[in-house]
C-alpha positions in Angstrom: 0.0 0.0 0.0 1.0 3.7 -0.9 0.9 6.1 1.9 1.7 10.0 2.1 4.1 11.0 5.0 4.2 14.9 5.5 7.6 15.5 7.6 10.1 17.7 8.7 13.9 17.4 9.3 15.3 18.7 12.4 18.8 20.0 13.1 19.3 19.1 16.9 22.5 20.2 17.0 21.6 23.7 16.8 20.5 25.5 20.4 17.6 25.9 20.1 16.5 22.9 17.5 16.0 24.5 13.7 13.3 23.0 11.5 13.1 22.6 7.8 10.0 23.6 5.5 7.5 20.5 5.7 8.0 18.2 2.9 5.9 15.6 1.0 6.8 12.0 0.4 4.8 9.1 -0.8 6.4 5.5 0.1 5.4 2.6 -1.1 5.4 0.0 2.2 4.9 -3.0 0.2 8.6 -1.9 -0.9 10.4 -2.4 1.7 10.9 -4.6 4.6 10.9 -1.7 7.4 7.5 -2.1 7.1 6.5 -5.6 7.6 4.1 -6.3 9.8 2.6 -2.7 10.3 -1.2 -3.2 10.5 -1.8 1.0 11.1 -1.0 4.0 10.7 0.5 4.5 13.9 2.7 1.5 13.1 3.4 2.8 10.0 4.3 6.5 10.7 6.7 5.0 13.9 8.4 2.6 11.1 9.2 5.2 8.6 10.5 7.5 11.7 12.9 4.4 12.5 14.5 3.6 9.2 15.0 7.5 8.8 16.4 8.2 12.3 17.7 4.6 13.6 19.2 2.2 10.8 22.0 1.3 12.5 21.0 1.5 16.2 18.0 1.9 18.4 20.2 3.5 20.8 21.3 6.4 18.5 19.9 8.9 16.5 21.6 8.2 12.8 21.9 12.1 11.9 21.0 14.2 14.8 21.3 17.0 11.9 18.5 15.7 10.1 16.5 13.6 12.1 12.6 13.2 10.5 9.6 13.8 12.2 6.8 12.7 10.8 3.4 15.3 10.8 1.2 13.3 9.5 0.8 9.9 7.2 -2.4 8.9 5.3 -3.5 6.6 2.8 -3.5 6.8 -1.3 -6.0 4.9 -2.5 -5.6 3.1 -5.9 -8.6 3.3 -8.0 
């Protein structure tokens, strides 16, 4: 399934935290294997915020210049 992910990078590094102007992806979760097993959106949305933010630990942020935050995720229905 296709979803739409609205998100925004954050530079924690910077005192205080900058953002970046919100940005549009769509992903395609049957894709890729970060998503198995996500049954809802909340699944879905904390997924893509791991494989962003966490690919090589869940201990540590990946970038903590860019780490994603996700503002909202929905659906794209195929007709």
């Amino acid at each position: 399934m296709k979803y739409k992910f609205v998100t925004v990078v954050v530079n924690l590094l910077d005192d205080p935290p900058t953002f970046s102007e919100a940005r549009t992806d769509v992903i395609d979760t049957q894709k890729s294997r970060a998503f198995d097993g996500c049954n809802s959106l909340q699944e879905v949305e904390a997924a893509y915020e791991a494989y962003c933010n966490y690919q090589a630990s869940p201990n540590r942020i990946e970038n903590p210049s860019a780490k994603v935050k996700v503002l909202s995720v929905e659906p794209i229905q195929v007709s």
